[in-house]
Every structure is written in structure tokens, then in C-alpha cells.
C-alpha positions in Angstrom: 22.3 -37.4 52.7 20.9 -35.2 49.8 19.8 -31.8 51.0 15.9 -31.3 51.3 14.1 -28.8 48.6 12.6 -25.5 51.0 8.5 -25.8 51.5 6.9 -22.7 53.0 3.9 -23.6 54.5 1.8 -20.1 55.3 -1.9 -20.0 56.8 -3.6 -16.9 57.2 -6.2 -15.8 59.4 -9.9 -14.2 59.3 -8.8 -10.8 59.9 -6.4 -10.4 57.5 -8.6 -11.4 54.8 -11.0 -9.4 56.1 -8.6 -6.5 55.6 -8.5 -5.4 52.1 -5.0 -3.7 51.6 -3.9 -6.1 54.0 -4.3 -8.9 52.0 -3.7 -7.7 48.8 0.0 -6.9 50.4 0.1 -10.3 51.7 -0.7 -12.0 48.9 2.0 -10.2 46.6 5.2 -10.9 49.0 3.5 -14.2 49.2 3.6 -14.9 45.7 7.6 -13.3 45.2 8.7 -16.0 48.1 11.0 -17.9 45.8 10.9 -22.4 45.5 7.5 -24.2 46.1 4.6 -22.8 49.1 1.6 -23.7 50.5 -1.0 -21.3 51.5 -3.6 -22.3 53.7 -6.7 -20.0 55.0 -9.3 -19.3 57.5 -12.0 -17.3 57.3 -14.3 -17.8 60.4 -15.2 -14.2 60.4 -16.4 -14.0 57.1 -18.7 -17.0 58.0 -20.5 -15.8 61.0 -21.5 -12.1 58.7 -22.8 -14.4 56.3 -24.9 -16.7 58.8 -26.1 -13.5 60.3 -27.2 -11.9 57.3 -29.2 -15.7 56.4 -30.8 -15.6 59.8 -28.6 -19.0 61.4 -27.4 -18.9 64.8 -23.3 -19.0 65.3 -22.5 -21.3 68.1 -19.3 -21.3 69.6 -17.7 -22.9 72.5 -14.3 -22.2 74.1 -13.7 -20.0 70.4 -14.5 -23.3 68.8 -17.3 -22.9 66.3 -20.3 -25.9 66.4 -20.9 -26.8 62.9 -24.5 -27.2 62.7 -25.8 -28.5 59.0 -26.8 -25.1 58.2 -23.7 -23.8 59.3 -21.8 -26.2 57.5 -23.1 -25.2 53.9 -22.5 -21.5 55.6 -18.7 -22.5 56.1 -18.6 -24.9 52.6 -19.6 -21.7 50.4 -17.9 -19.4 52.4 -14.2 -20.9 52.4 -14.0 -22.9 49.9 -15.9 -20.5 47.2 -16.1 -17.0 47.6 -12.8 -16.6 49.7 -10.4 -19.5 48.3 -11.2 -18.5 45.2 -10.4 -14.4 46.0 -7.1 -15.4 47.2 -6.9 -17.8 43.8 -7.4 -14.8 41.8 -5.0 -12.5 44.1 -2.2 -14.6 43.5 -2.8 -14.9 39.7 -2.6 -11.4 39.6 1.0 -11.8 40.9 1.5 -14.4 38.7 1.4 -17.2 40.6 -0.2 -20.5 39.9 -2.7 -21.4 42.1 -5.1 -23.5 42.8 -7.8 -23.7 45.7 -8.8 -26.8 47.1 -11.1 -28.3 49.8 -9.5 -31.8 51.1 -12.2 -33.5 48.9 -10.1 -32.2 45.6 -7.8 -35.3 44.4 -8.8 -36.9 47.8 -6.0 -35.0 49.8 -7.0 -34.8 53.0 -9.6 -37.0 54.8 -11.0 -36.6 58.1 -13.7 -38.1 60.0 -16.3 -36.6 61.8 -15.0 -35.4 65.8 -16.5 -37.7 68.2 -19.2 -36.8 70.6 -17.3 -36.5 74.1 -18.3 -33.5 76.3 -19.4 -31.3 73.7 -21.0 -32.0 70.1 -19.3 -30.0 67.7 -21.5 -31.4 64.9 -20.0 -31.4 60.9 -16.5 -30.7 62.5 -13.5 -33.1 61.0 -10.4 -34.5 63.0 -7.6 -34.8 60.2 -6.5 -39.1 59.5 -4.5 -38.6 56.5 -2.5 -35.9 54.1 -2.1 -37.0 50.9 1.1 -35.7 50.6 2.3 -37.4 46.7 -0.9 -35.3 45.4 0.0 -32.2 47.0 4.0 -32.7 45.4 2.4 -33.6 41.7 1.0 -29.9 42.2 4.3 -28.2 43.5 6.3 -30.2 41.0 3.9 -28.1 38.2 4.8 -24.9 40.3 1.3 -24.8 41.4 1.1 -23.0 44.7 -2.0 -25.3 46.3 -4.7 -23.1 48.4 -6.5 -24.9 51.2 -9.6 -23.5 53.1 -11.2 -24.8 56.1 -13.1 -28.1 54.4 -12.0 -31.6 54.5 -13.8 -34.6 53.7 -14.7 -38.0 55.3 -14.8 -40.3 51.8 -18.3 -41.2 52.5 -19.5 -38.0 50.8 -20.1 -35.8 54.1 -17.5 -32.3 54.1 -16.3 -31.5 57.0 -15.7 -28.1 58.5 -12.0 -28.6 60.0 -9.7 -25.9 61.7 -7.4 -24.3 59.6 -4.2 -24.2 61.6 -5.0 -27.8 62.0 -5.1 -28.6 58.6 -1.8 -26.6 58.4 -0.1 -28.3 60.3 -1.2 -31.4 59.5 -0.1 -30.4 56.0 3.5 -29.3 57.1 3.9 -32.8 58.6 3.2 -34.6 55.9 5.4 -32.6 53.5 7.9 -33.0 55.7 8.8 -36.3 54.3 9.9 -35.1 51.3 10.8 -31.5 51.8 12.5 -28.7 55.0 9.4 -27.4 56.0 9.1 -23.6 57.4 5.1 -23.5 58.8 4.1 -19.5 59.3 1.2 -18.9 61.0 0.4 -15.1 60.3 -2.2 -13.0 61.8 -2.5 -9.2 62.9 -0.6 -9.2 66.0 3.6 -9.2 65.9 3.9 -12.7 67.9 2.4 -14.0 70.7 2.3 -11.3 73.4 3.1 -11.3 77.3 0.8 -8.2 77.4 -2.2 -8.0 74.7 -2.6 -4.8 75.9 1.1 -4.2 74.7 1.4 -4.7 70.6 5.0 -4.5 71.4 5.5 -7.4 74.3 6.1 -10.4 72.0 7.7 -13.8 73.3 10.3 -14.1 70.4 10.9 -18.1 71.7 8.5 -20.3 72.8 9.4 -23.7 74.2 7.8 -26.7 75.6 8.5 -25.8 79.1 7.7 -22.4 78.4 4.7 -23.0 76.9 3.6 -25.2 80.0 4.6 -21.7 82.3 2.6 -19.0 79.7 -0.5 -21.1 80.0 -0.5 -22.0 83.9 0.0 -18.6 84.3 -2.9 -17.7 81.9 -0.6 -15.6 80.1 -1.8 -17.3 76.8 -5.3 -18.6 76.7 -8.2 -19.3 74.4 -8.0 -19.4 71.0 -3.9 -19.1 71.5 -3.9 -22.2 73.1 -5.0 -25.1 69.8 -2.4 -22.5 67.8 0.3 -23.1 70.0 -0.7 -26.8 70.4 -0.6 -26.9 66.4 2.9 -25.7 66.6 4.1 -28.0 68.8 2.4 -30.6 67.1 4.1 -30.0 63.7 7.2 -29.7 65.3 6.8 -33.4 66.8 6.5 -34.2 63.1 9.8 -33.5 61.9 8.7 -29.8 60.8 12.1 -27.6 60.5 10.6 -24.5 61.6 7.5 -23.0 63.0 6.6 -18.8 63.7 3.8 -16.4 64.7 4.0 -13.7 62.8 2.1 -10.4 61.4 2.0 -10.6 57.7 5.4 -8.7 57.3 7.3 -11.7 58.1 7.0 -13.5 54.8 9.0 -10.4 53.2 11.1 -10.1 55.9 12.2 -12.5 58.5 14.4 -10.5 60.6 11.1 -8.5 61.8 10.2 -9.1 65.5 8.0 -12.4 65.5 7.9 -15.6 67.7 9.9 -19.1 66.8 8.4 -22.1 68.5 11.1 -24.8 69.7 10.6 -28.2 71.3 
């Protein structure tokens, strides 16, 4: 059997981007990682300041935001134009080719709007399909794609979708075709047995262990649908997953946690 191409599949959180020398750091050993990559980004943060500052209400519910109409066109100008394109331009700088993208652009990922169950999350989108041959037509141009937060639902209505979803979810589907590494980096050095200890990170992360951190409520909250997300991807035939601070896409052998089924 023919040896799969390398993918790196990266998605970066609020407070890094946030974090001006932070990012701009980022984004150069991003854009020196040799072979094709994906970045993907959140930007929640960034979001709320902005609905503060225009006088609408931030709801959120177990760190999940409710996407109200207003808060939708906070999230749709927010992600997908003032910080998809800043990253855009970050990684032109470096010269890489890149292009930023909503799951609207060339129809690559639809979603349709979350169900009312216990909670209405409003213009929030579950993820139904990648298009994965789009996304390789870009890489195949060594065009590093950049994904925010937005998908669509074909019927015209964006959706505001969770970025480590959409990662993973993207990982998956390349997976067909490529040996996908997924990165999820943020500010902390792994997932921690301590928060109060920087230093206490779980370098492996099973099932079964998993199933132990959270009944002991070792990991909780917004930890929780990351870890799930790992999992996920790894169910779908992704090679590799980590939690990482930003250092790791220089430098792999720094101290950072690998998820395993």
C-alpha cells in the first residue's frame, strides 16, 4: 500500500490570537512547517469585546455560546473578516499562501442548524459533511486553507459552529486521502492534573483515562467537547491528535499531551 502524504491540521484558540507577539510567533513556525496544513481558528473572545462594545448581550451556557441573530452577525464579521483575514495576511507575510474561508466558500462544509433539545443554542451548526476534494484542489496549489468558526446550512442561513469541531471534522475527512496530525494549541502546556500547576500536564490521554479524569472532575468544562473532539477524530482514522501550547508546532519533543484510543 502507497504511503500517505503528511497533513497538519492546527486550530488555534481565542487567546492566542488575542496575544499579539504570540501570534505573530505562531504564525511564522506555522508557515516553515514543511508539506501541506490546515489552520483552523477561534476567536470567541474577540466576539464577546465586540458585542459588548455594540450593546448585545453574550449568552453562554455550560461555556457554550447561544448564537442569537445579533450575535450571529457579531460572530460572522468577527471570524470570518477581521480575524481570518489577520491571520491571512500573517501568513503571507511568511510567505505562505493562504486563504480564509467560512464553510459557505466552494461549499465545503455544510451544517444544519443544532436542534432544540434542552437548550436552544439558536444560529449554532452541527457539522453533516466536509468537502474534502475542495479542500485537496487548494493544498494541491500549496494553498494553506484558513477556517474560522462559520459554516453554512445551503439554504442561505450561516451558522456559528465550534471551532475544534470543525477541526476535527476537517481532520476526518482528510484522512481519506492523507496521515493526518490534528494540533489543538492553546496557552497552557497540555491538559493539566492541577490548573493551578502550569507544569502538571497528562502527556497521554486514553479512553479509559479520559472516563477516570472526568468522573473525578479532574477535567471539566470547556475541556470536556475538546477532549470529546479528539477522540472523535481519532475514531475517524486520524493518525495523531495533541494539546499543546504554541511551541509544539516548532518543536514536538516539548512537554504536551498525545490522545490515544
Amino acid at each position: 500500500m502507497m504511503k500517505k502524504e503528511k497533513l497538519l491540521v492546527a486550530k488555534i484558540g481565542g487567546n492566542i490570537i488575542e496575544d499579539e507577539k504570540a501570534l505573530a510567533k505562531f504564525l511564522e513556525d506555522f508557515s516553515k512547517v514543511e508539506g501541506p496544513k490546515i489552520l483552523v481558528h477561534g476567536g470567541g473572545k474577540s466576539a464577546t469585546q465586540l458585542a459588548s462594545k455594540l450593546g448585545v448581550k453574550t449568552e453562554m451556557i455550560d461555556g457554550r455560546r447561544i448564537t442569537s441573530a445579533e450575535n450571529l452577525d457579531i460572530v460572522v464579521m468577527t471570524y470570518a473578516g477581521l480575524l481570518n483575514k489577520i491571520l491571512v495576511a500573517g501568513l503571507q507575510k511568511h510567505n505562505c499562501n493562504a486563504l480564509g474561508l467560512t464553510g459557505a466558500d466552494a461549499n465545503v462544509i455544510v451544517a444544519e442548524k443544532r436542534p432544540v433539545q434542552f437548550i436552544d443554542y439558536g444560529y449554532v451548526g452541527d457539522i453533516i459533511h466536509v468537502n474534502n476534494n475542495i479542500i485537496q484542489a487548494f493544498l494541491n496549489q500549496e494553498i494553506t486553507p484558513v477556517f474560522c468558526a462559520v459554516t453554512h446550512d445551503t439554504n442561505g442561513q450561516l451558522l456559528n459552529t465550534n471551532a475544534d469541531t470543525i477541526a476535527s471534522e476537517i481532520a476526518a475527512a482528510m484522512s481519506v486521502d492523507y496521515e493526518v496530525s490534528l494540533f489543538y494549541c492553546f496557552e497552557l502546556k497540555g491538559v493539566l492534573e492541577n490548573i493551578d500547576d502550569k507544569d502538571s500536564v497528562i502527556e497521554h490521554i486514553n479512553l479509559e483515562k479520559y472516563s477516570e479524569l472526568r468522573d473525578a472532575q479532574i477535567i471539566a468544562n470547556g475541556m470536556l467537547p475538546k477532549l470529546q473532539n479528539c477522540f472523535d477524530a481519532l475514531q475517524k482514522n486520524v493518525h495523531k491528535v495533541h494539546i499543546a501550547n504554541a511551541d509544539f508546532i516548532k518543536d514536538n519533543t516539548t512537554k504536551h499531551t498525545t490522545l490515544s484510543l
